[in-house]
N, C-alpha and C positions, 0 to 999 in steps of 0.2 A: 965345290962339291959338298955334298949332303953326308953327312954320316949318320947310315941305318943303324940302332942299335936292336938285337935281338934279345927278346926275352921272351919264356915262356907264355903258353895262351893263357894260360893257368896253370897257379902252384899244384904240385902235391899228382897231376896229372900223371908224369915219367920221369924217369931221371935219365938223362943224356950224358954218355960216359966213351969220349973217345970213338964219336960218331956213331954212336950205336945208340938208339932210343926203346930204351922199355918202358911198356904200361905198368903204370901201380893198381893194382888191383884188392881186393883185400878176401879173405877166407873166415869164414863161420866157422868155428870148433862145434860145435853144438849139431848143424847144418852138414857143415861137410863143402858148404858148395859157395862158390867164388862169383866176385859182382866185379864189376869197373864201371863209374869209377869209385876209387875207395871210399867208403862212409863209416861212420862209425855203430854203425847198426844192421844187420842183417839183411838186407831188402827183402828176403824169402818167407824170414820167421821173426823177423823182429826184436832180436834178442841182441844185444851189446856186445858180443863175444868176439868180434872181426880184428883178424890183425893183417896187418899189411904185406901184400905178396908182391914179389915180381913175377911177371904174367911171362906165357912163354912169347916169344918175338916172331914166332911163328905160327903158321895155319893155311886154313884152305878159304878160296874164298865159294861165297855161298850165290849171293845177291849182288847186282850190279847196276849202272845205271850211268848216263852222262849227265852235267848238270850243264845246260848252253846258255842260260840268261842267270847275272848275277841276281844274286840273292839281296835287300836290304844293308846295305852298312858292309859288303865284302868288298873288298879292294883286289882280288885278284884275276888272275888270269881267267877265262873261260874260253871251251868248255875245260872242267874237269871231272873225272870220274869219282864216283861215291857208291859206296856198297858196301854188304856186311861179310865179314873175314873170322870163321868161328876157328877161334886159337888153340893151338894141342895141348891140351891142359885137359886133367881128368877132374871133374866132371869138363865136358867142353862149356865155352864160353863163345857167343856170338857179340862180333865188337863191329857198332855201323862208326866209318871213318873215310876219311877222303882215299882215293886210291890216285897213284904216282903217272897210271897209264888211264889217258882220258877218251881212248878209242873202244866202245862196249865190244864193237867186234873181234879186238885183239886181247878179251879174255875170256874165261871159259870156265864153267862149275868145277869145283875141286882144284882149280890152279893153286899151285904155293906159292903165300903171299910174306913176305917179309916187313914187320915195322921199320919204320925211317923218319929222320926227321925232317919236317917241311917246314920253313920259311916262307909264310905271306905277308905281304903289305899290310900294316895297321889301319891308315889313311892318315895317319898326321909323319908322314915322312921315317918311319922307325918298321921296323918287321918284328914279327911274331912267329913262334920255334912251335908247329902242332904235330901230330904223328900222322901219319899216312900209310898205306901200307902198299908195298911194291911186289908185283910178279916178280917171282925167283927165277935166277936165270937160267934156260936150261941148256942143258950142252950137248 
């Protein structure tokens, strides 16, 4: 038997804290207003001022999509869903990211969408920890 080791897709992207995955994102004092992912510079105004924020884990999703044929160099399942999920955070912030539910018909504009963490296939026998984001359950 093979042992997958899991690590991050990239550093500095979320912190994974007792199954819970947040985005790191970062805020402009100057600006006012929040990027992901985090830089050490402004994207809006280009001023150096950015510190590091935890993004909320939550939002709605906006945009949606299946993906049926892999992509170059991905090792995973298909299809899977991708679309953008704009997170409750003032100012709002739109994050394009894999989505958990890979049937277009089973979501819908303004659904609440939850980060989480997803494990794919690297291709040299190891998995990688990315974030995704899942329909909230409803009751």
């Amino acid at each position: 038997m093979v042992r997958r080791v899991s690590r991050p897709i990239a550093d500095g992207l979320f912190s994974l804290d007792d199954g819970e995955l947040t985005l790191v994102g970062g805020r402009s004092s100057s600006s006012g207003l929040i990027h992901f992912p985090l830089g050490p510079v402004c994207p809006y105004r280009g001023v150096d001022d950015v510190e590091p924020i935890d993004l909320p884990r939550t939002g709605r999703l906006k945009w949606w999509t299946a993906v049926n044929a892999p992509p170059p160099g991905y090792h995973g399942p298909v299809p899977y869903g991708f679309g953008v999920v704009e997170l409750d955070c003032d100012p709002p912030l739109r994050v394009i990211g894999r989505l958990t539910e890979p049937d277009p018909a089973a979501l819908s504009p303004g659904q609440p969408m939850t980060t989480t963490p997803l494990e794919l296939p690297d291709g040299d026998g190891n998995d990688v920890v990315t974030w995704a984001f899942a329909p909230e359950a409803t009751s």
